[in-house]
Each structure stands twice: as C-alpha cells, then as structure tokens.
C-alpha positions in Angstrom: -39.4 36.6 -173.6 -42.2 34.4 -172.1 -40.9 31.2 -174.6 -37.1 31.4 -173.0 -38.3 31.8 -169.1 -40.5 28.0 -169.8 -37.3 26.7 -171.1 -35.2 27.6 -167.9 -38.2 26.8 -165.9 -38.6 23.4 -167.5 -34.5 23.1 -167.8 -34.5 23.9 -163.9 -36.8 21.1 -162.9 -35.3 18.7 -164.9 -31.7 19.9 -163.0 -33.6 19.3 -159.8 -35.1 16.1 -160.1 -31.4 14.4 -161.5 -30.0 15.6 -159.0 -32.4 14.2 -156.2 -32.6 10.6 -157.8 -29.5 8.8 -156.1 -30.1 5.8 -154.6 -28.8 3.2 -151.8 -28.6 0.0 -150.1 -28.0 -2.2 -146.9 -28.3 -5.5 -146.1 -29.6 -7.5 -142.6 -29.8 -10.5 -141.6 -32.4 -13.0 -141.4 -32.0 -15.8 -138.4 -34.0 -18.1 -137.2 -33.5 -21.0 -134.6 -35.3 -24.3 -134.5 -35.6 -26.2 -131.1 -35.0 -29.7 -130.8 -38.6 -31.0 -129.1 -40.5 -34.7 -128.9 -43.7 -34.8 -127.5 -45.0 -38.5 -126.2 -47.9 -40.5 -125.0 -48.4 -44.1 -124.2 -50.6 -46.9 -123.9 -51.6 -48.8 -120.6 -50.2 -51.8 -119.9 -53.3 -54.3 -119.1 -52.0 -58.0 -118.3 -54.8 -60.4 -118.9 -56.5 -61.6 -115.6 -53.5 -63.9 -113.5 -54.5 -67.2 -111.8 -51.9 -68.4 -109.5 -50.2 -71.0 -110.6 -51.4 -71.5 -114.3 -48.5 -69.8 -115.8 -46.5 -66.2 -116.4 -48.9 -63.6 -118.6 -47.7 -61.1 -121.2 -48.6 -58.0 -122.0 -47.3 -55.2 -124.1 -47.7 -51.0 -124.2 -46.7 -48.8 -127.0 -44.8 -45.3 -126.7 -45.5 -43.1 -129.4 -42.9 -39.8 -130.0 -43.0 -37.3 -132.3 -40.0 -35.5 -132.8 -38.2 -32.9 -134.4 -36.3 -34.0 -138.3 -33.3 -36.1 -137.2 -33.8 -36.2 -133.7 -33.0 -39.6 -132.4 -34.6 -40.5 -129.2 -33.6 -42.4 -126.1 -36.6 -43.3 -123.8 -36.2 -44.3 -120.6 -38.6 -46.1 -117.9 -38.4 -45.5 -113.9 -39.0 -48.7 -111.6 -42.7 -47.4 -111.1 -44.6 -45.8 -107.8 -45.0 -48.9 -105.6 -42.8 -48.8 -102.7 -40.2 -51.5 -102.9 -40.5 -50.8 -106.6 -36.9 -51.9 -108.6 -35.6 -52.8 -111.9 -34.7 -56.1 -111.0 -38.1 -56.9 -109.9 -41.2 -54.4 -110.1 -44.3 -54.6 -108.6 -48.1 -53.8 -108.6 -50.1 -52.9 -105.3 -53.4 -53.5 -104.5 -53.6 -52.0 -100.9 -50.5 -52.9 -99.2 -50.8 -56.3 -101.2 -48.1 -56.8 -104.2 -47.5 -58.4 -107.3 -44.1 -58.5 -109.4 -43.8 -58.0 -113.1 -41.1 -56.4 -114.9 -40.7 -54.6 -118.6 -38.8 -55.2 -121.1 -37.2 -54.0 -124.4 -38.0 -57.0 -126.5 -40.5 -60.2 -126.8 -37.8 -62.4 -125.5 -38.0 -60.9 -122.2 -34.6 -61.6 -121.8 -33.7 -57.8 -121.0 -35.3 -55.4 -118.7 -36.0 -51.5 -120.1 -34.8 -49.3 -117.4 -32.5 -46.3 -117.0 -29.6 -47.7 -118.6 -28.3 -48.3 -114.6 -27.4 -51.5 -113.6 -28.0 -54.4 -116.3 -31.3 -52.3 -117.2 -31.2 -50.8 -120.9 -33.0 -47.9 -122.4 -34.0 -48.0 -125.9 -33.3 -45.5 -128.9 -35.7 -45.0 -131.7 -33.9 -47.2 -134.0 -34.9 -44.4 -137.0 -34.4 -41.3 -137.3 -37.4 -38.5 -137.1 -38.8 -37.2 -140.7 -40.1 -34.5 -138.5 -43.7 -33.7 -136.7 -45.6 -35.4 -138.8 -43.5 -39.1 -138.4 -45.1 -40.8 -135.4 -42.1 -43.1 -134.0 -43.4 -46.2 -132.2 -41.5 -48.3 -129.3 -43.0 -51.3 -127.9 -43.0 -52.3 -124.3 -43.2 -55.6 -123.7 -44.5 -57.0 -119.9 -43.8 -60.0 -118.0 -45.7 -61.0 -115.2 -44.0 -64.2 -113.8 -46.0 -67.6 -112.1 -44.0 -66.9 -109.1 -43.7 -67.9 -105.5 -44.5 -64.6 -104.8 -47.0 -64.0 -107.0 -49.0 -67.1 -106.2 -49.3 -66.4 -103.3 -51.2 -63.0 -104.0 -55.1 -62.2 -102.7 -57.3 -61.6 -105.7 -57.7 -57.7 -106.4 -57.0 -55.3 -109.1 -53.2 -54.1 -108.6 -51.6 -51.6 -110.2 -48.1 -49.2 -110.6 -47.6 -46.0 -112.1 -44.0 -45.9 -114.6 -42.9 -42.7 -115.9 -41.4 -42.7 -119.6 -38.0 -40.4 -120.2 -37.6 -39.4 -123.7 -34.1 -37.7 -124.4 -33.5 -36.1 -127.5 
C-alpha cells in the first residue's frame, strides 16, 4: 500500500509543476534622442606691428567647431565692442583712440564676414561633421588698411573684442 501512495505522490507533483509552467511576454520600447550641439573656440587675431604709411597688414584667426554627425554649420561674426564699431568699417581702440580693420571670408579680402546683413556674409562649414571627433576649421582673414584714418593714428596697442555665432 506504501508503493501506490509514492506513485500518486510523485504523479501529483508532476500534475502540479505542468500545470504552473506557462509562460508570457511583452514588449517596450527603447528611445533615445540625440541633440544637435557644436562646441567652438578661436584663435586671436594679432596684426603685425602697423607703421603709418608703409602699407595695409594682414592677418588671419582660425575658428575651430566640433559638431554633431552631419551638422552643417553657419558662423557668424558681430562688428566687435568698440563704439562706432560696423561691418563696413571696424575698428580697434586704444583709449578713446581708433584704428579700422575689417574681416573677411577669404584671402582676397574682397568680402567682409559679418551677419549675413547688409553686403556682409557668413560662412558655412563647407563639409559636413563626421561627428565629435572631426575638428572643422574656418579661417578668418584680417585687413588692416594704410588709411587716412589710420595714418593718422598715435602709437599704442589697440584692440576690439568680436563675438563668433555658430548656428547648427
């Protein structure tokens, strides 16, 4: 009697563990958003030393973005800080002194890098980002002119202050 009662125990679990062994599923989602950013930095702009009269002197900067894969930049440059400051002529200060100079988007000097206002331009990276890693470099070229004005200026170290816009 003892052999039968094991079998109907042992029948018994078996019963109970089929019976607990369902299963099921669900799904969810996985998101994830990646924001557009550039991050930049730039070089001063140092114009050799000027004499009055002995011609214009060049000078160039370099902006340096790093951007997100694909982004496409558009930088931008304000006037500068000096009060009376414009795109069609900017200038440097040294006390309430000033010296003009002007920035522009190629070698040629032929147009100025501005805010896209006026005949100024702005200047887009002309590649596209890789990503973070891809350091995309824009060159700004500087143009102090041998004129009346600037002959005219008292020796002194001037200076001006322009802010870079990167949209992306």
């Amino acid at each position: 009697m003892h052999k039968v009662l094991s079998a109907a125990l042992a029948a018994g679990v078996l019963v109970t563990s089929l019976v607990r062994a369902g299963t099921t599923s669900t799904t969810f989602a996985v998101t994830a958003t990646v924001n557009a950013t550039c991050s930049a930095t730039a070089t001063a702009l140092a114009f050799p030393a000027y004499t009055p009269g002995g011609g214009a002197v060049t000078g160039t900067s370099t902006i340096s973005l790093k951007c997100t894969n694909g982004a496409q930049p558009t930088v931008a440059l304000n006037p500068g800080t000096t009060t009376g400051d414009a795109f069609t002529q900017r200038l440097m200060a040294f006390g309430t002194n000033t010296l003009q100079y002007n920035l522009y988007t190629t070698a040629g000097f032929a147009t100025v890098w501005g805010d896209g206002t006026g005949t100024t331009k702005t200047v887009q990276v002309p590649v596209a980002s890789t990503g973070l890693a891809d350091v995309l470099t824009l060159t700004v070229y500087g143009q102090l002119p041998d004129s009346a004005t600037n002959k005219s200026a008292v020796p002194g170290n001037y200076s001006d202050t322009i802010t870079a816009t990167v949209t992306y």
